[in-house]
MDAnalysis code that builds the backbone (N, CA, C; Angstrom):
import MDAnalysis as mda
import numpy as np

u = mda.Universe.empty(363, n_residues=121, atom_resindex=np.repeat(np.arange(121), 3), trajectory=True)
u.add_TopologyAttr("name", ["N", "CA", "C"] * 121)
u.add_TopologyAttr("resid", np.arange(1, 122))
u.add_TopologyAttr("resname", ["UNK", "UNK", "UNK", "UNK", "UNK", "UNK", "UNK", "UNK", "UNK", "UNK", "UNK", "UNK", "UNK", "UNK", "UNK", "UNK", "UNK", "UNK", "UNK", "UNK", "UNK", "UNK", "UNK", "UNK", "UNK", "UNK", "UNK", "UNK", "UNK", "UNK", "UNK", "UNK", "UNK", "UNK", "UNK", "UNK", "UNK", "UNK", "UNK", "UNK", "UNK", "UNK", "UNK", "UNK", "UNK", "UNK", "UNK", "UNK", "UNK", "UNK", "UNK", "UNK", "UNK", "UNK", "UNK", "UNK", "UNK", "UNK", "UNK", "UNK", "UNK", "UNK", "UNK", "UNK", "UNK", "UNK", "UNK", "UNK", "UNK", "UNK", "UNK", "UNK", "UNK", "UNK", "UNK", "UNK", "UNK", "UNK", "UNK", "UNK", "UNK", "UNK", "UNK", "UNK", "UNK", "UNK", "UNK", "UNK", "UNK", "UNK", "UNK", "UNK", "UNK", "UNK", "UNK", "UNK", "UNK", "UNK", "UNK", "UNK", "UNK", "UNK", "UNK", "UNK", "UNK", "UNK", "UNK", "UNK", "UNK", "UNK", "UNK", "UNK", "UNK", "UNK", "UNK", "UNK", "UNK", "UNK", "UNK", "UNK", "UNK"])
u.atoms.positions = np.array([
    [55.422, 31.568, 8.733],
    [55.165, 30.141, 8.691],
    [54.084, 29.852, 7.652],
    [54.353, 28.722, 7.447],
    [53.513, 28.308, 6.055],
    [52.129, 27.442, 6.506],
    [50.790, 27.417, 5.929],
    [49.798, 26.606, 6.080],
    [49.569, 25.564, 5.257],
    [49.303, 24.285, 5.987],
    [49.284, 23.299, 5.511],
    [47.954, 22.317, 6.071],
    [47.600, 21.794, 4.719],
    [46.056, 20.932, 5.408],
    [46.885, 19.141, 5.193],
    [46.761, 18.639, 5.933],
    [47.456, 17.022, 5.832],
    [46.620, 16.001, 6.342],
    [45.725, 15.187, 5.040],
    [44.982, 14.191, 5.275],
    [45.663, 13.003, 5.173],
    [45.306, 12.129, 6.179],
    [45.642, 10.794, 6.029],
    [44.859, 9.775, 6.191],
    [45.392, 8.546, 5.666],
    [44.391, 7.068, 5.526],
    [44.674, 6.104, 6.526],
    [43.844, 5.802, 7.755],
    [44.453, 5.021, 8.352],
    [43.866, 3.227, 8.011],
    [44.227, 2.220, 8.476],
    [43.685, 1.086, 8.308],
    [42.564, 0.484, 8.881],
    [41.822, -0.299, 8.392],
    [40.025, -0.544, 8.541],
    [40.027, -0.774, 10.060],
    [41.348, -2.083, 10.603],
    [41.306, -2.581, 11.302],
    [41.390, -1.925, 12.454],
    [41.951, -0.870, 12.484],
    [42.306, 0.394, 13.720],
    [40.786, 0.353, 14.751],
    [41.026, 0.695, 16.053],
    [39.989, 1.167, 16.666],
    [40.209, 2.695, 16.445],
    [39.088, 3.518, 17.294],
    [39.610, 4.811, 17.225],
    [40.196, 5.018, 18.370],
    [40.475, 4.437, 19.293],
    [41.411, 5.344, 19.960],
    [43.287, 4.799, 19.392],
    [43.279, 3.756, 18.337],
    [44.237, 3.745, 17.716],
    [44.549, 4.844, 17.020],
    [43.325, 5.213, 16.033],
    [43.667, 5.996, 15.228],
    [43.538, 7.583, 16.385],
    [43.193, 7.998, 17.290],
    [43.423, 8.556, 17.841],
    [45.246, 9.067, 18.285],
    [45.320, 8.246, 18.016],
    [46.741, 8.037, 19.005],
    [47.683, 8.328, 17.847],
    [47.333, 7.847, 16.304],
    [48.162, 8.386, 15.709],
    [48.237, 9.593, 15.510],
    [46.748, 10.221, 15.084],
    [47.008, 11.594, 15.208],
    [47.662, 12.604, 15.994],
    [47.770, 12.054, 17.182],
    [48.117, 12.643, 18.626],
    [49.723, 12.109, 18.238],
    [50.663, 11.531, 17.756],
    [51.621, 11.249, 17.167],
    [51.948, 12.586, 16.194],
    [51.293, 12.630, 15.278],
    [51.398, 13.618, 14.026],
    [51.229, 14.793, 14.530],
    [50.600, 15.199, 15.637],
    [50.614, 16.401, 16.405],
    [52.021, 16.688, 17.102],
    [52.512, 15.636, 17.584],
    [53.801, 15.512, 18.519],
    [54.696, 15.724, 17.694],
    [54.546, 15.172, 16.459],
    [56.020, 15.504, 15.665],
    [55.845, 16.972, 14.875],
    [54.914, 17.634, 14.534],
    [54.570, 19.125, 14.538],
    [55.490, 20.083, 15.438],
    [54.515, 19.677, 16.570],
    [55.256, 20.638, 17.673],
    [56.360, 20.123, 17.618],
    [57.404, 19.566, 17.814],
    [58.288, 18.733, 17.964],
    [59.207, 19.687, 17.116],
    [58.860, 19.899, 15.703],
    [59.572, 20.427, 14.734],
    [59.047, 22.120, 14.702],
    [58.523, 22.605, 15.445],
    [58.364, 24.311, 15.545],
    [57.058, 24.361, 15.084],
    [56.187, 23.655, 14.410],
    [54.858, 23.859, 14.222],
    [53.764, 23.920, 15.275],
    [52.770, 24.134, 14.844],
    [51.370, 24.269, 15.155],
    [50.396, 23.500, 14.685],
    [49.756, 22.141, 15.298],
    [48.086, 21.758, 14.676],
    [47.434, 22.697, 14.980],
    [46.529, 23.433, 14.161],
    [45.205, 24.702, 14.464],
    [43.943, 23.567, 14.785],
    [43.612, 23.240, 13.570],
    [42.342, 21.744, 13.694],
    [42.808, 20.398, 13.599],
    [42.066, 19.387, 14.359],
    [42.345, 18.262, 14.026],
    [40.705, 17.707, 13.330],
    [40.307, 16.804, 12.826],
    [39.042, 16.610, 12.518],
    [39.119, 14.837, 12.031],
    [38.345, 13.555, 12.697],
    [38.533, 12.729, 12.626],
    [37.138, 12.561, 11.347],
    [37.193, 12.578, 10.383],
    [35.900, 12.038, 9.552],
    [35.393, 10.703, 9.620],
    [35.944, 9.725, 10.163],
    [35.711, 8.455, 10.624],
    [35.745, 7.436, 9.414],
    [35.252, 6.426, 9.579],
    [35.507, 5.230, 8.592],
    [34.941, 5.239, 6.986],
    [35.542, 5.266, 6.662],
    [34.415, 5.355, 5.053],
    [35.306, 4.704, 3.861],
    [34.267, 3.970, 2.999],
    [34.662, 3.451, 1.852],
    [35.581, 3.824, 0.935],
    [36.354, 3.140, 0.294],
    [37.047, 3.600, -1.012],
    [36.733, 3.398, -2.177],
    [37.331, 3.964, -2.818],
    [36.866, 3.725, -4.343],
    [37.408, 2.248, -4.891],
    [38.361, 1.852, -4.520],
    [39.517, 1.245, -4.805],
    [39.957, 0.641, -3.557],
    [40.933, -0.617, -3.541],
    [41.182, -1.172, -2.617],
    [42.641, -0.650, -2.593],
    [43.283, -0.410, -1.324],
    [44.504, -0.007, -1.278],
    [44.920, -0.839, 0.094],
    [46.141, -1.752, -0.613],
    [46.836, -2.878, 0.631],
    [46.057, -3.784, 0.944],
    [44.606, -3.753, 0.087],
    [43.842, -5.107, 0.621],
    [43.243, -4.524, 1.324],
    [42.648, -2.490, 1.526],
    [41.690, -2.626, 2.458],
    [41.146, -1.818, 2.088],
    [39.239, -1.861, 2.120],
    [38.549, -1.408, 1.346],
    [37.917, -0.329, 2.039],
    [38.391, -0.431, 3.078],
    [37.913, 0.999, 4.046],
    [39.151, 1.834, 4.573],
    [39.164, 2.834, 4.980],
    [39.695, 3.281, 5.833],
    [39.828, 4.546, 6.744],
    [40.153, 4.751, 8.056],
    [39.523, 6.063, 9.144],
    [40.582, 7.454, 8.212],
    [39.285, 8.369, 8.242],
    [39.959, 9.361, 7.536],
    [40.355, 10.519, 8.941],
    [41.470, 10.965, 8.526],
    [41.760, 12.525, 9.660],
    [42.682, 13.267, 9.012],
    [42.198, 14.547, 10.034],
    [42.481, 15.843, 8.635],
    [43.253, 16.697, 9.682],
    [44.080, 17.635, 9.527],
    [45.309, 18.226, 10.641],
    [45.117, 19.295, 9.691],
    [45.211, 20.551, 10.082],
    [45.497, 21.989, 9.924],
    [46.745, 22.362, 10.973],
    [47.684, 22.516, 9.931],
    [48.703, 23.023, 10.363],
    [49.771, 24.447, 9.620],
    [50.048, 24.941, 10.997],
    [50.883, 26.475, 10.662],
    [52.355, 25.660, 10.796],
    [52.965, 25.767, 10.172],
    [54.891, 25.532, 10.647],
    [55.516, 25.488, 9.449],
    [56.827, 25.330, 9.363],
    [57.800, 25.433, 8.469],
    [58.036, 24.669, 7.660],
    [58.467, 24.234, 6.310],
    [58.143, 23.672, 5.357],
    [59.000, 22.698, 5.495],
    [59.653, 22.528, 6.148],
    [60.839, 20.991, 6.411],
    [59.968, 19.836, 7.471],
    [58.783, 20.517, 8.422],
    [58.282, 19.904, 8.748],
    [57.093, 19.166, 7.791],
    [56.907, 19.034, 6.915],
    [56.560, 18.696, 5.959],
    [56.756, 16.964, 5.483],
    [57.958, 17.716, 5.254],
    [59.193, 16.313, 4.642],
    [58.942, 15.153, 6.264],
    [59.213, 15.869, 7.571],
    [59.436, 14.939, 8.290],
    [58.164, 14.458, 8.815],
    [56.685, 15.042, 8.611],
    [55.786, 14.871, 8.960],
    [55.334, 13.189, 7.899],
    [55.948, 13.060, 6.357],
    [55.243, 12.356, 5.495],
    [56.497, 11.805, 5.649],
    [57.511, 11.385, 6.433],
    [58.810, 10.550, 6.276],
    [58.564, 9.513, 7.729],
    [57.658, 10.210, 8.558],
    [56.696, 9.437, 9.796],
    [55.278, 8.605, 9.264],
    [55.087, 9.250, 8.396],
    [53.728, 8.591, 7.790],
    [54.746, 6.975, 6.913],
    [55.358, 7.380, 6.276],
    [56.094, 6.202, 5.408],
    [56.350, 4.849, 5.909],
    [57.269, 5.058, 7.046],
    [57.513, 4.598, 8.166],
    [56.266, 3.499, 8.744],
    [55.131, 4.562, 9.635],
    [54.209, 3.692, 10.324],
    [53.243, 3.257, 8.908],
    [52.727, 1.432, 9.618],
    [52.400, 0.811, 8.672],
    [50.795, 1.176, 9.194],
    [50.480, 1.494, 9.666],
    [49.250, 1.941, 10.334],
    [48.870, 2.660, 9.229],
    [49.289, 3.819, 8.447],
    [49.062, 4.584, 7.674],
    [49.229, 4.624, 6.201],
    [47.887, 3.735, 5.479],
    [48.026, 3.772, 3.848],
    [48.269, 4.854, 2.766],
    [47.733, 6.095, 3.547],
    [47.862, 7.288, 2.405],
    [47.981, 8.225, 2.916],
    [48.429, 9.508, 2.713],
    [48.342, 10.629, 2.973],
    [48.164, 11.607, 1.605],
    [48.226, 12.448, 2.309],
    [48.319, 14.309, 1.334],
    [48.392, 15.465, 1.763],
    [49.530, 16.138, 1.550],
    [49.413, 17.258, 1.930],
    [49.630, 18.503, 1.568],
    [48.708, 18.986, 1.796],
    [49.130, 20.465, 0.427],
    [48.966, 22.040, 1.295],
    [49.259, 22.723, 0.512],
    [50.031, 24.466, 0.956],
    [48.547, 25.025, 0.792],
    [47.765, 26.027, 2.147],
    [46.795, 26.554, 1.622],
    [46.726, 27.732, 2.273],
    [46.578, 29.107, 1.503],
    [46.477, 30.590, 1.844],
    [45.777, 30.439, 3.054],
    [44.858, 30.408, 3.312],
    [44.647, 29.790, 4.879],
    [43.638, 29.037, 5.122],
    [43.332, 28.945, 6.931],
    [42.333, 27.349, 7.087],
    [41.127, 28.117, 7.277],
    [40.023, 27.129, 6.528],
    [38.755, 27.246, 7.157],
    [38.539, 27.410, 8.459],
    [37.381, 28.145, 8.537],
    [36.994, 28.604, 9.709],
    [35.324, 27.929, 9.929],
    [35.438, 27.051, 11.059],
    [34.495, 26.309, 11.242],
    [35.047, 24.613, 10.842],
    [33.831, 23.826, 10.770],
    [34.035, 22.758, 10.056],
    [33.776, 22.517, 8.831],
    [35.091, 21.431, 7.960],
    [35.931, 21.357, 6.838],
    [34.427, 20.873, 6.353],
    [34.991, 20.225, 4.640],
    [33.183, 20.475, 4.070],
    [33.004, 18.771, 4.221],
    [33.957, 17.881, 4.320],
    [33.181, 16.731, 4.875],
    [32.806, 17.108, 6.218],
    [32.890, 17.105, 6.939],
    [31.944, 17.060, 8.159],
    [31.124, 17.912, 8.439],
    [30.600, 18.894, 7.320],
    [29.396, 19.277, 6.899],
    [28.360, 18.617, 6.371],
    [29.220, 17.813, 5.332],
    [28.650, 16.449, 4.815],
    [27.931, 15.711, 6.057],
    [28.737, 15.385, 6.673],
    [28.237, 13.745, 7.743],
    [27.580, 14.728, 8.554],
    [27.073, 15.843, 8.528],
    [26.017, 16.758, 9.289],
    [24.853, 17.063, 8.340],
    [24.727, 16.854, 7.421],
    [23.902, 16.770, 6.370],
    [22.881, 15.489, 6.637],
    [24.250, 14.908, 6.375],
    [24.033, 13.033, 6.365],
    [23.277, 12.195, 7.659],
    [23.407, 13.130, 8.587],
    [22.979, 12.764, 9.959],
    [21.376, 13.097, 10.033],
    [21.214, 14.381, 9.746],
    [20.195, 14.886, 9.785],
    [19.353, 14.495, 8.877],
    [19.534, 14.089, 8.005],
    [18.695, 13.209, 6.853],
    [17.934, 11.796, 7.225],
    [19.221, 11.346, 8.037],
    [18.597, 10.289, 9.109],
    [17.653, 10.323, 9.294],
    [17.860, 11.165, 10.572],
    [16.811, 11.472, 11.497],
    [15.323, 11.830, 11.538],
    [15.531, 12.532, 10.116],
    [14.165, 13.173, 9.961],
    [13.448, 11.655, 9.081],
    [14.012, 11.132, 8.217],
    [13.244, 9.502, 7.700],
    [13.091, 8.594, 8.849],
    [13.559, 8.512, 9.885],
    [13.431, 7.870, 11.288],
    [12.156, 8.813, 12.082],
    [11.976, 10.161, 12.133],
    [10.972, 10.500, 12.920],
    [9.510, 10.310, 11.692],
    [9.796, 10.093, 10.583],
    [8.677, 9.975, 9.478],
    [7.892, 8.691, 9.792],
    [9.183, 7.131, 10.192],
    [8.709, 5.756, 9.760],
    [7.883, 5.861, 11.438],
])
């Protein structure tokens, strides 16, 4: 079976347990089709560079997946479909990180940077 990392863009307006629910969707149609999610990882709301559909934000989530390469096609033929979902990507990788991906190293960076200018003021 083949490894695959598959990010997608969801819309500003989503709560998270919307965008929850899609992911939990994109998991279902995985298994569904003989695959495996290994990680799921929600990076949460963040800016774009660019406006896409009129929306200048949107909830990011990231799927590590083991399965067969037709699930692929039907994984981004579900994304097309729901309007919930502005973008995706998904690409072939020798294998998954171990631990957490390097944005949410980032927003652990980012957190802690906080904190410490908050225990300063």
């Amino acid at each position: 079976m083949a490894l695959y990392e598959h990010v997608f863009l969801a819309r500003q307006d989503l709560s998270q347990a919307q965008v929850d629910a899609l992911a939990a969707s994109a998991t279902e149609t995985v298994e569904k089709m003989g695959g495996k999610v290994v990680k799921t990882e929600t990076w949460g709301l963040k800016s774009l560079a660019y406006k896409i559909d009129r929306n200048r934000k949107a909830h990011f989530v990231m799927l590590n997946i083991d399965g067969p390469g037709d699930l692929v096609a039907e994984l981004e033929r579900q994304n097309n479909i729901n309007e919930d979902v502005i973008r995706w990507l998904t690409i072939s990788v020798e294998n998954h990180e171990d631990g957490p991906s390097a944005m949410m190293r980032k927003n652990d960076r980012e957190r802690k940077r906080r904190e410490s200018r908050e225990d300063r003021d």
